[in-house]
N, C-alpha and C positions, 0 to 999 in steps of 0.2 A: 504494500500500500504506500501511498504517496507519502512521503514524510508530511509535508501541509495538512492533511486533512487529519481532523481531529473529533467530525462527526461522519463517523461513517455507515450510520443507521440506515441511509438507502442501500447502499450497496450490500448490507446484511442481510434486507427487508429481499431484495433483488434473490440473493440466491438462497434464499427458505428458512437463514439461522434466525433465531432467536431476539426478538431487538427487545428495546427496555417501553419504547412507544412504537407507536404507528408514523411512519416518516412520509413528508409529503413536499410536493413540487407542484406548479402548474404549468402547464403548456401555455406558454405566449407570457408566461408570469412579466418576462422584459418586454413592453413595448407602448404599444398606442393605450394602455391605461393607466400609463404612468404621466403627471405633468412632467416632470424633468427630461420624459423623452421625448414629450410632443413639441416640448421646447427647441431640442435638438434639432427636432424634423424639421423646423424653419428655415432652419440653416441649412442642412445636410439630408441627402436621400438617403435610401436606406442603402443602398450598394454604395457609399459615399462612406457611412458610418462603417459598415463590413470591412472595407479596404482600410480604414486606420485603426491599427491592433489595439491601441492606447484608448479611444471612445469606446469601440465594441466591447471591449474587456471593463470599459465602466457599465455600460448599457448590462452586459452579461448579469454583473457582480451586484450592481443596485436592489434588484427584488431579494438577493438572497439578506443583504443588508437590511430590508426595509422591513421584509415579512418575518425572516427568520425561517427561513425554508432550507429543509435538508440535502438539496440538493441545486445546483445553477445548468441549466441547461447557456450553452450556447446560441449567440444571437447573430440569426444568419439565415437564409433564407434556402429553402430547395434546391433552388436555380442555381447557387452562388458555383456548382461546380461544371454547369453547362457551356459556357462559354473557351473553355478549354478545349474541350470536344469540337469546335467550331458551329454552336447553338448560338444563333444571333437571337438574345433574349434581352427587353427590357422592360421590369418593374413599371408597369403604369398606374398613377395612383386612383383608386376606385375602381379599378379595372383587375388587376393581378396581371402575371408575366404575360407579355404579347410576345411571340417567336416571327420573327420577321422572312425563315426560311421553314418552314413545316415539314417535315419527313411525308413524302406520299410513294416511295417506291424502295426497291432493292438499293438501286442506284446512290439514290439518297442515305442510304443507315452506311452503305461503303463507304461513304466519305468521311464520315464520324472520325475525329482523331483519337489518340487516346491521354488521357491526365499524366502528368507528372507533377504531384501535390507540391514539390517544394519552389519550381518556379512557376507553376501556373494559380496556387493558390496559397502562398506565402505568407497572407498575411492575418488565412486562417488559422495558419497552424502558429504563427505568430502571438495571435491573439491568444491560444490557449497555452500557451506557454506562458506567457505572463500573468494569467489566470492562476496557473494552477503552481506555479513555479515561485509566486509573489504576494497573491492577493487574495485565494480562497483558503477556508479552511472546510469545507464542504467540499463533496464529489463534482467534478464538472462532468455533463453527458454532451457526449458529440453527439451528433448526428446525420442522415441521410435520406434524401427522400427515395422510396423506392421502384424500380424498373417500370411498374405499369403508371404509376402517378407521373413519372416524370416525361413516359410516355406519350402519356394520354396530355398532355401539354404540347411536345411537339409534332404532334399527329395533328392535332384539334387547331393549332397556332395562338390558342392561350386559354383561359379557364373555360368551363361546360358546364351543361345542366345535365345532360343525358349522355355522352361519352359515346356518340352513332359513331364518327369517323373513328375514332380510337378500336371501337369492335369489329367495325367494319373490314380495319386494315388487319386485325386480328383475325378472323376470320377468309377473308378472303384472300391474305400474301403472307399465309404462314411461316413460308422459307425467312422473308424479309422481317413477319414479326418477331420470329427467333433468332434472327441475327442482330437486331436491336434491342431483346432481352441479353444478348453476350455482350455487346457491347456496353448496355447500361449498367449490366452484373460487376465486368471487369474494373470501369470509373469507381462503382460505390467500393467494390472490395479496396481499390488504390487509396481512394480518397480515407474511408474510414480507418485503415490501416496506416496510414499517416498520423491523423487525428487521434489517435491512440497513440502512437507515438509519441507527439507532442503533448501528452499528458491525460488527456480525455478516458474521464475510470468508470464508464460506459457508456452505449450506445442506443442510439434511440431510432429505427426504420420506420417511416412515417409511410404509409399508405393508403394515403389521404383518401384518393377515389376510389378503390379497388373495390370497394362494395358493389361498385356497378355489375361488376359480374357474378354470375351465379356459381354455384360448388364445382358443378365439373366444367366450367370453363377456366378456373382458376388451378383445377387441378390440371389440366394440359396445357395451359398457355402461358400458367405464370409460377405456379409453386415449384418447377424443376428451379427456375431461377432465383427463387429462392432460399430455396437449400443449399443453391452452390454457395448463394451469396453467407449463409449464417454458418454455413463447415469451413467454409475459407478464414470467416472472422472467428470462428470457435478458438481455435489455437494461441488465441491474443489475451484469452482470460480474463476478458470483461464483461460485467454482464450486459447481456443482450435482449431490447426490447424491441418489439413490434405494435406497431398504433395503426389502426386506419378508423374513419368514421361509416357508419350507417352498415357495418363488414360484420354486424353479428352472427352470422350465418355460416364467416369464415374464422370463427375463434378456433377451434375444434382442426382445423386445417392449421391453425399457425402454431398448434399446439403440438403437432406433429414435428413442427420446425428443428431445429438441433438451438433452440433458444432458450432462455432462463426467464424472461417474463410477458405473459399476456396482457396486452392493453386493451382494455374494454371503455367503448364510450358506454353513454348514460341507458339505451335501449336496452341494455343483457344486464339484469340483476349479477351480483355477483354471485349470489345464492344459486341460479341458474346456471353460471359458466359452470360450477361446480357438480350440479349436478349432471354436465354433459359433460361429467368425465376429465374436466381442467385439476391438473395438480399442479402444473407449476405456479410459480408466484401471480400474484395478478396486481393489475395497476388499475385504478380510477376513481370512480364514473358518476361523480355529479356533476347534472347539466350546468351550465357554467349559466345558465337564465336563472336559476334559482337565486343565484348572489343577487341578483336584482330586490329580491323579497327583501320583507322583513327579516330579523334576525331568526325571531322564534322558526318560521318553516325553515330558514338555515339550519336552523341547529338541527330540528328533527330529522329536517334528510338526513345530514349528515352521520348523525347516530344511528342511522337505520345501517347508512353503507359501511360506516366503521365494524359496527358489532359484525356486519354478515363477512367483512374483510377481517377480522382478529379469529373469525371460527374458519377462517380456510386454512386449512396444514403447512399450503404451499410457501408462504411467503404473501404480503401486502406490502403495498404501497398506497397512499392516496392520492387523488389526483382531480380534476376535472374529467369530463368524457369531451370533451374539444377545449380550444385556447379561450382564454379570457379573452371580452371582448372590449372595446374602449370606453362602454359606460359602468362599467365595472369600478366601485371606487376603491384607492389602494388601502382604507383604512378595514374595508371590507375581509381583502385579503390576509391582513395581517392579524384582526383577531379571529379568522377562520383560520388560520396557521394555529396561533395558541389553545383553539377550542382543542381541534383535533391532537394535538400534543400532550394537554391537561388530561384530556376525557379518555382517551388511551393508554396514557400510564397507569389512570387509576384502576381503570379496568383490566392491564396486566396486573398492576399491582396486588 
């Protein structure tokens, strides 16, 4: 373990040992619901903030600072590792990534270049070096978006409601959609494998859309690539997470994965993952609109998901089931950090 970190409750929670509470994080904890980073954004884009290691590494480190949260995910986007591959992608605000070249053939996924993390993305790994080498005492989680998400962007040529051309090409240029799962298998393995490197004491696979597909289309078209992807990372010995949204249907399939933790959003009780047979650790899943309420229905969800996450064997983490959103207030966050901290030790206790 990292000499720096000095709570390492996630990464115990991660692989099934024993913790003293229940450890939590949020998705998007750093960003548009913070003022001090909407402050930022006046100034600076958000591929503006990424590329200076010394901002991003504030942006990263602030929610762990503010909330008191067990863990600091990394502040950086999907896309940050496309442009290397020669992905003409840019960040539109209101809009998400627009790809200005779209993948529509064989021809096209050939062209793909391939990463070399330390001169094409420098200042990622920069940033977690100073993270974790200087400024956390918490676990920092890399992470990467995975093969059909980051897909299904440059098929589509930027965000979707229903993911037609993404299946379409699936379906109908199979040669070419599995030559563009090799190709986006190879980046994430490169990139993450760096990112680890540079300090990152676990990892987080976002697959944000993949819900769109159904079990056995997931099982031919996309789960071989991701078991290259999570055997390749296995040997790095950090723990390994998997997230997508509305993908309840595919828990049970990531479960099979060679990974250490199941990310559940808010739709699949955890009571439920369990009962379909989930042992490994799990992460989540309250709707991140609840923080909107009042406190009381706060707490109550949250005590419903705590107690059903302290009775799984596997290991817990708490979490949101998707990212904070920007009307979320930060004072919210941070005595929802202390509830769940208090009200879990005393219930180890």
């Amino acid at each position: 373990m990292d000499m720096m970190i000095k709570n390492d409750t996630f990464l115990r929670a991660c692989r099934g040992e024993a913790t003293e509470y229940v450890p939590v994080w949020y998705m998007r904890q750093a960003g548009r619901s913070q003022p001090e980073y909407r402050a930022l954004k006046e100034k600076y884009s958000l591929f503006e903030i990424t590329h200076q290691p010394e901002l991003c590494a504030y942006v990263t480190r602030l929610p762990v600072e503010q909330y008191n949260v067990d863990a600091a995910i990394l502040y950086k986007d999907i896309m940050s590792p496309l442009p290397a591959i020669g992905v003409d992608v840019d960040i539109k605000a209101g809009i998400g990534p627009v790809i200005a070249n779209p993948i529509r053939s064989l021809a096209d996924v050939e062209r793909l270049g391939e990463i070399d993390p330390e001169s094409d993305v420098p200042y990622v790994l920069e940033t977690i070096r100073i993270l974790t080498k200087e400024q956390l005492t918490v676990p920092l989680i890399g992470f990467a978006g995975a093969p059909f998400t980051l897909a299904s962007y440059m098929i589509e040529g930027g965000p979707s409601k229903n993911y037609n051309k993404t299946k379409a090409f699936m379906y109908a240029e199979p040669k070419a959609w599995f030559a563009l799962m090799d190709k986006l298998a190879d980046m994430t393995i490169r990139y993450v494998k760096a990112q680890i490197r540079a300090g990152a004491s676990a990892i987080q696979i976002f697959d944000s859309w993949v819900g769109a597909v159904n079990v056995a289309d997931y099982r031919q078209f996309i789960k071989p690539t991701m078991e290259r992807i999570f055997t390749a990372l296995r040997d790095e010995n950090v723990p390994l997470i998997m997230f997508g949204v509305g993908a309840s249907h595919l828990a049970k399939e990531w479960h099979d994965l060679p990974l250490d933790v199941v990310g559940l959003d808010w739709r699949l009780p955890i009571r439920e993952a369990k009962d379909m047979g989930l042992t490994k650790a799990l992460q989540g899943n309250l709707d991140p609109a609840v923080l909107l309420a009042p406190w009381e229905v706060i707490e109550a969800r949250v005590k419903q998901i705590l107690d059903e996450g302290m009775a799984h064997e596997g290991g817990y983490v708490f979490n949101l089931g998707h990212g904070i959103f920007p009307q979320i207030q930060p004072e919210t966050l941070k005595r929802l950090t202390a509830f769940i901290h208090e009200y879990s030790a005393k219930r180890k206790g």
